[in-house]
N, CA, C and O atoms as a DFTB+ gen file, in Angstrom:
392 C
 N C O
     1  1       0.844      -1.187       0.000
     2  2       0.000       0.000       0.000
     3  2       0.877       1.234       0.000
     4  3       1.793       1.309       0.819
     5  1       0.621       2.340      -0.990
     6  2       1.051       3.714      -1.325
     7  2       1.211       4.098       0.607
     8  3       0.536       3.538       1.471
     9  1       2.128       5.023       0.826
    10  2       2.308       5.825       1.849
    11  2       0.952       6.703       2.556
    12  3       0.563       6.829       3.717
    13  1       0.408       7.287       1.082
    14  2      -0.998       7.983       1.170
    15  2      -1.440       7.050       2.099
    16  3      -1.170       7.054       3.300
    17  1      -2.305       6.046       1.345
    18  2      -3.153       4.910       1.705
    19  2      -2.247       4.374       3.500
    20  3      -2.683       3.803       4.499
    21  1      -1.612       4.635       3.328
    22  2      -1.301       4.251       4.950
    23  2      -1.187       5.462       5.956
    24  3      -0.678       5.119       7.023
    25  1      -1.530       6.777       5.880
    26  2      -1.173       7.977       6.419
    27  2      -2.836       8.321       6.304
    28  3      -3.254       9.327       6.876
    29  1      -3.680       7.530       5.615
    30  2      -5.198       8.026       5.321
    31  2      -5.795       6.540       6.477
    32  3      -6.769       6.543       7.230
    33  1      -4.959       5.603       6.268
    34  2      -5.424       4.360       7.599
    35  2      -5.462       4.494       8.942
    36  3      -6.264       4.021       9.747
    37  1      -3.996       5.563       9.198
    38  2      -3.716       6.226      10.355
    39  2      -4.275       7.119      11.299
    40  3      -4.174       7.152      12.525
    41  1      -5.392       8.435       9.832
    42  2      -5.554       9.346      10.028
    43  2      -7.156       8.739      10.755
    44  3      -7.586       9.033      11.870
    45  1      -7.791       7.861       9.758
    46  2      -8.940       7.075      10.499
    47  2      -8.504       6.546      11.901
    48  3      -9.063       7.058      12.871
    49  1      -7.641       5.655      12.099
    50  2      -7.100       4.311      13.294
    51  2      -7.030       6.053      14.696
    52  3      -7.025       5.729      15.884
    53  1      -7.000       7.117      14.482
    54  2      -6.691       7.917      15.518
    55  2      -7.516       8.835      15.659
    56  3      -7.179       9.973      15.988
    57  1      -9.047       8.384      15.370
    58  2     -10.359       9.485      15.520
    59  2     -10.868       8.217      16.713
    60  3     -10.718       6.995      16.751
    61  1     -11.762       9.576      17.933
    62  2     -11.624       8.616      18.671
    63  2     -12.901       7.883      18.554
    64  3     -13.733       8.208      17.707
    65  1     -13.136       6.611      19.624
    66  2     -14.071       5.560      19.088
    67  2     -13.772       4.300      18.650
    68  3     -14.201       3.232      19.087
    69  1     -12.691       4.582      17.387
    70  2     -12.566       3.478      16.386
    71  2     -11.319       2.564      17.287
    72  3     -10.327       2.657      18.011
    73  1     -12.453       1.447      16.449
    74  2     -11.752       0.407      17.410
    75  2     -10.987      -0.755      16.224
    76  3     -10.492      -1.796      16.655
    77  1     -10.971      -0.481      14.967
    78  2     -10.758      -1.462      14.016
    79  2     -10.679      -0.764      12.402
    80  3     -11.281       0.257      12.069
    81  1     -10.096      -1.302      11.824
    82  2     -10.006      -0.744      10.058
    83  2      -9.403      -2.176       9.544
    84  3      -8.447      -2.871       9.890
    85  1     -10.771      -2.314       8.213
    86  2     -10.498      -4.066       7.984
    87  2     -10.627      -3.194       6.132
    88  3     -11.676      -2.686       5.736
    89  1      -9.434      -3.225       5.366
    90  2      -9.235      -3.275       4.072
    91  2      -9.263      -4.315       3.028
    92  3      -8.291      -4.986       2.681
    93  1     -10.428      -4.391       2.568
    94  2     -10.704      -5.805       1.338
    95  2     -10.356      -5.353      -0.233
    96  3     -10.549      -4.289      -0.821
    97  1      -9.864      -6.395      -0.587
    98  2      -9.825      -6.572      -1.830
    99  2     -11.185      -6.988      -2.577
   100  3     -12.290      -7.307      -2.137
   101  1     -10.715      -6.871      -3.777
   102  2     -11.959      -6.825      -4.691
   103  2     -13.211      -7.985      -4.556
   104  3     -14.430      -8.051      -4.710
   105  1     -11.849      -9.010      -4.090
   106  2     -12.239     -10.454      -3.615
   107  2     -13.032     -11.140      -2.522
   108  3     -13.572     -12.241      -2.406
   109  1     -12.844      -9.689      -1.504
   110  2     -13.703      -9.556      -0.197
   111  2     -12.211     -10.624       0.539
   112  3     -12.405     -11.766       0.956
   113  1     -10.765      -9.921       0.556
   114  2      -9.829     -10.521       0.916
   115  2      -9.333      -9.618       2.014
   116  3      -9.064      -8.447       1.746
   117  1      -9.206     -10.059       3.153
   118  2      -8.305      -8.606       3.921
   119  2      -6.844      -8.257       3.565
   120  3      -6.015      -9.142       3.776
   121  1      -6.521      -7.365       3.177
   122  2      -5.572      -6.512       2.855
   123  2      -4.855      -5.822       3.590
   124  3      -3.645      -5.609       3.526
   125  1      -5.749      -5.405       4.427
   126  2      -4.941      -4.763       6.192
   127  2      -5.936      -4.912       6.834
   128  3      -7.116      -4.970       6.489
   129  1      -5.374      -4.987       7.953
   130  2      -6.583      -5.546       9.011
   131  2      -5.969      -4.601      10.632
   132  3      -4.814      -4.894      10.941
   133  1      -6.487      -3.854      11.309
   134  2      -6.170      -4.100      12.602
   135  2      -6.483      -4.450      13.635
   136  3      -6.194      -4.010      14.747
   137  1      -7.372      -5.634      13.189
   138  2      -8.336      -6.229      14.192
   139  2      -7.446      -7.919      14.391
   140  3      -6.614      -8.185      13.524
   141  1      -7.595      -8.567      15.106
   142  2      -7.462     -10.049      15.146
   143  2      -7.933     -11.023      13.875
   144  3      -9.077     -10.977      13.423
   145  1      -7.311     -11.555      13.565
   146  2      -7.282     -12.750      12.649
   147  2      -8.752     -13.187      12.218
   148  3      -9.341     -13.084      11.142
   149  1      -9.166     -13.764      13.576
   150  2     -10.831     -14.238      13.629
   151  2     -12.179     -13.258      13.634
   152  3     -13.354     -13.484      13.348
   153  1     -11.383     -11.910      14.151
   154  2     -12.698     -11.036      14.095
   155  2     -12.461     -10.354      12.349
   156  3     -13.379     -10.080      11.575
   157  1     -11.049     -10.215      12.091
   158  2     -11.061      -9.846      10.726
   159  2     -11.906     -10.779       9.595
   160  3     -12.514     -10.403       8.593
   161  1     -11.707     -12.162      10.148
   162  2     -12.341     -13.052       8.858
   163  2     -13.913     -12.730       9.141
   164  3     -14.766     -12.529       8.277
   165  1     -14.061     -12.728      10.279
   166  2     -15.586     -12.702      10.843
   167  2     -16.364     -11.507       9.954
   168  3     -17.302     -11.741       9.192
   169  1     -15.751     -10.098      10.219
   170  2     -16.335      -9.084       9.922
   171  2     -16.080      -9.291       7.888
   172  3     -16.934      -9.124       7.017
   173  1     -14.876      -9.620       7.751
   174  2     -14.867      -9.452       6.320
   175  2     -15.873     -10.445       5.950
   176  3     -16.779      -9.663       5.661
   177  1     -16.234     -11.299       5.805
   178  2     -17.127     -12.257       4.968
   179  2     -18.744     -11.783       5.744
   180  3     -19.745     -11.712       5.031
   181  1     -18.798     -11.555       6.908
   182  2     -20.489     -10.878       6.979
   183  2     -20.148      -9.589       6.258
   184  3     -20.911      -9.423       5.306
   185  1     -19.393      -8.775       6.375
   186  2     -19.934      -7.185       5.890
   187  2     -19.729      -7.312       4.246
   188  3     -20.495      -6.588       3.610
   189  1     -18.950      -7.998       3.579
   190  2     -18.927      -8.303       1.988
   191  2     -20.013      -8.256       1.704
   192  3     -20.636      -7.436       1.030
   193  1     -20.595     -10.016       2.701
   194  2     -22.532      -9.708       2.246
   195  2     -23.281      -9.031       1.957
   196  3     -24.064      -8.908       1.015
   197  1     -22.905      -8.246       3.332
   198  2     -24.239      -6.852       3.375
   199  2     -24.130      -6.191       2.649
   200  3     -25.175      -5.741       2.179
   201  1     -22.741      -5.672       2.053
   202  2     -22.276      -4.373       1.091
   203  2     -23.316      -4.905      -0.333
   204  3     -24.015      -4.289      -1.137
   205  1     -23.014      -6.199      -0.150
   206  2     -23.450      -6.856      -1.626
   207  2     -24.627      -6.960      -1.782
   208  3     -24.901      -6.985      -2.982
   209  1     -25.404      -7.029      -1.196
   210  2     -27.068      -7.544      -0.875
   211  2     -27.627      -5.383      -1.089
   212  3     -28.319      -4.848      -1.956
   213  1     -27.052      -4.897      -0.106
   214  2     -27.331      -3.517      -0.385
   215  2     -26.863      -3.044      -1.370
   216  3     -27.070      -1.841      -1.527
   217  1     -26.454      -3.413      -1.900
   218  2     -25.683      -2.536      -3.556
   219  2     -26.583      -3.511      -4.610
   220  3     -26.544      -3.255      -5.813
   221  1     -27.199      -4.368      -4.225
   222  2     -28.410      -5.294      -5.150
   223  2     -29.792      -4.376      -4.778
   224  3     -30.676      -4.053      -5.572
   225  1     -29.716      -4.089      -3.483
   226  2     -31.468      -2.949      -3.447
   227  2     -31.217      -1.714      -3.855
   228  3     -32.184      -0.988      -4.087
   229  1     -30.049      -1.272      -4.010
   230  2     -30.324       0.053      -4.565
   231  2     -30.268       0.226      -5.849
   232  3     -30.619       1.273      -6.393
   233  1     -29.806      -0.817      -6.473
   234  2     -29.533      -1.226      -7.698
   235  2     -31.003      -1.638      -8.200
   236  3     -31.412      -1.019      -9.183
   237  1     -31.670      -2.410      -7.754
   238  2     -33.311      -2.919      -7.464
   239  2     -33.976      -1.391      -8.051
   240  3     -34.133      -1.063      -9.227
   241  1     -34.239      -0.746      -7.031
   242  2     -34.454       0.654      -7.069
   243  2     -34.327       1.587      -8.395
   244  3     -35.244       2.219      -8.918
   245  1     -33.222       1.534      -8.736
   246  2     -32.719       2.681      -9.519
   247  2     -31.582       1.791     -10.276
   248  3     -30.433       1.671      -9.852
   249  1     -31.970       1.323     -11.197
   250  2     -30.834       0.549     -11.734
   251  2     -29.404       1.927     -12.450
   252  3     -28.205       1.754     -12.671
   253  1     -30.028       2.816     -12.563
   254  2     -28.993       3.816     -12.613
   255  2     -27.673       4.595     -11.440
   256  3     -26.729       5.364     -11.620
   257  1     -28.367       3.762     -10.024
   258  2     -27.793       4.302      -9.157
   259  2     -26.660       3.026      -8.323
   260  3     -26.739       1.943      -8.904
   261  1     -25.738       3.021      -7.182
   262  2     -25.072       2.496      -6.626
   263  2     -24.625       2.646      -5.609
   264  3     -24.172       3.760      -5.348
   265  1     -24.563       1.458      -4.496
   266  2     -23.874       2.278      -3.296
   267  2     -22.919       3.006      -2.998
   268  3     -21.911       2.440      -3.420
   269  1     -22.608       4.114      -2.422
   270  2     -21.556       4.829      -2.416
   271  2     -21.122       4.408      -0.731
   272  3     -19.932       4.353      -0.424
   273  1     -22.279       4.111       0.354
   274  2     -21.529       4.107       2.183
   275  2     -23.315       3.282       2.586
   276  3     -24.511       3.345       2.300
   277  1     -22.199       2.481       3.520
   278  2     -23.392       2.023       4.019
   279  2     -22.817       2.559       5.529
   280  3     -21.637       2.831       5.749
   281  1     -23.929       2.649       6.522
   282  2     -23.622       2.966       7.940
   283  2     -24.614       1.631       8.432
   284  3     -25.568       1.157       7.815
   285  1     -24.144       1.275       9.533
   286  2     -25.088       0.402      10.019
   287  2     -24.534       0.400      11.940
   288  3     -23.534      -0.174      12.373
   289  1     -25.411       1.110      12.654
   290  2     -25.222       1.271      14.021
   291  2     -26.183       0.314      15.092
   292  3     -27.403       0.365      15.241
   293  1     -25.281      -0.486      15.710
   294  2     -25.939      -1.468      17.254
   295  2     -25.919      -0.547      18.440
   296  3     -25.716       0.667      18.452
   297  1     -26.099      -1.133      19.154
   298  2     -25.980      -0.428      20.538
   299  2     -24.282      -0.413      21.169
   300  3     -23.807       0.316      22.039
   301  1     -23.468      -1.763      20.173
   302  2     -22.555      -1.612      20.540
   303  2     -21.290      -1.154      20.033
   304  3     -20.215      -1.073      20.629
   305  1     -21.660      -0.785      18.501
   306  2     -20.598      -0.486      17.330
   307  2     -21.651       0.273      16.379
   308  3     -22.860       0.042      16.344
   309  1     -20.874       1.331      15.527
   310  2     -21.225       1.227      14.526
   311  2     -20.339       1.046      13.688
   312  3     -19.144       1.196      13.943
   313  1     -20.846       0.660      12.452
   314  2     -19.586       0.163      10.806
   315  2     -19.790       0.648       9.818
   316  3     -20.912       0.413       9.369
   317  1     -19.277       1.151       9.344
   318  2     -19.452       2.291       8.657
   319  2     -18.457       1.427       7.294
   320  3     -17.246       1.298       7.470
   321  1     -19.099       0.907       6.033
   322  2     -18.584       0.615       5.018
   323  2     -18.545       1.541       3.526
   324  3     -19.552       2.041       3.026
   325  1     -17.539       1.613       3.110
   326  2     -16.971       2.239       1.793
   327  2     -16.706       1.569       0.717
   328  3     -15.519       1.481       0.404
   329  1     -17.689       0.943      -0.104
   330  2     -17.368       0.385      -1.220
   331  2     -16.863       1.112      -2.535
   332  3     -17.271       2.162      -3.033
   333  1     -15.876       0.271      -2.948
   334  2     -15.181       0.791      -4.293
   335  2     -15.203       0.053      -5.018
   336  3     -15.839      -0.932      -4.644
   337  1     -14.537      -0.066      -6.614
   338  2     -14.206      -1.016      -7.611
   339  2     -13.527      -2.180      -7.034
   340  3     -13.951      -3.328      -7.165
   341  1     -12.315      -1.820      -6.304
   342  2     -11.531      -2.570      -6.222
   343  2     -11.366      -3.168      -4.718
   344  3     -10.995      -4.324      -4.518
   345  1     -11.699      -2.211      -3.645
   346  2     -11.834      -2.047      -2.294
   347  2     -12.662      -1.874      -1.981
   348  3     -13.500      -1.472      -2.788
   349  1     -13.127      -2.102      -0.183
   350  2     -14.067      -1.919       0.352
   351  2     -13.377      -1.800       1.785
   352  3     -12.520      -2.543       2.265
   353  1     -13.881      -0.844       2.258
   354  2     -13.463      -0.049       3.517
   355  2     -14.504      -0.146       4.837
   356  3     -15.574       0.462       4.814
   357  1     -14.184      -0.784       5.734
   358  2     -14.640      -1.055       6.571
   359  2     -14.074      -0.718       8.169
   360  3     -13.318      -1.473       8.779
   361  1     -14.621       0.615       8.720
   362  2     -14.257       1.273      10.137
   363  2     -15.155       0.585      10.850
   364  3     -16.199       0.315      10.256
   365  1     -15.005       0.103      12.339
   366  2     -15.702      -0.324      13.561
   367  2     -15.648       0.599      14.693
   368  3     -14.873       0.233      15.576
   369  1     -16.187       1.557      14.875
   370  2     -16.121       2.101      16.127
   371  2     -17.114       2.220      16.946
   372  3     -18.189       1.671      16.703
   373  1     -16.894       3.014      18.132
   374  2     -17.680       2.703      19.630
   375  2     -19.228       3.888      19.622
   376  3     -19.000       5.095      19.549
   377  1     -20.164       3.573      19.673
   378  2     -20.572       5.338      19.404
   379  2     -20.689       5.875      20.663
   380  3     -21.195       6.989      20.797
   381  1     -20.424       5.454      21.292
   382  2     -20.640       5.787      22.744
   383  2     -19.482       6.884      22.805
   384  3     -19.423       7.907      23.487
   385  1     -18.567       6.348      21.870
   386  2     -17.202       7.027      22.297
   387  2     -16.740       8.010      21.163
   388  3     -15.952       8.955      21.216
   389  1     -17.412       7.541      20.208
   390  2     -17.450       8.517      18.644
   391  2     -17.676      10.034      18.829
   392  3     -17.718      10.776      17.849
């Protein structure tokens, strides 16, 4: 990863709240992770889903249109995903603490 791309990982990893930054490949592969092994596989293969299933209803909708962010907030996190061509960006933070 470009310097950018790691100084823009940083600039997220040090807002407070965030507790995690999980970087996928096109493949729904982690790429950087700063979460644990098992919560990285965990979160990457459920949130791929969701990105994917929601980028099928808005697509449903408006076949002219596409997801650009999904937010999705619990009582105990929210995740805030960034889909791209190639990537998909996935922050975990606290909102309590956000």
């Amino acid at each position: 990863m470009s310097s950018e791309v790691e100084d823009t990982l940083k600039r997220i990893a040090g807002h407070k709240g965030v507790e995690g930054i999980v970087v996928l490949n096109k493949d729904g592969i982690a790429i950087k992770s700063t979460l644990d092994q098992s919560l990285t596989t965990q979160y990457s293969g459920l949130i791929t889903s969701l990105a994917t299933q929601a980028n099928h209803v808005v697509r449903e909708l408006d076949p002219q249109n596409s997801l650009t962010f999904l937010r999705l907030r619990s009582k105990k996190h929210e995740i805030m995903v960034a889909p791209d061509n190639d990537y998909l960006l996935i922050v975990i933070q606290n909102p309590t603490d956000a």
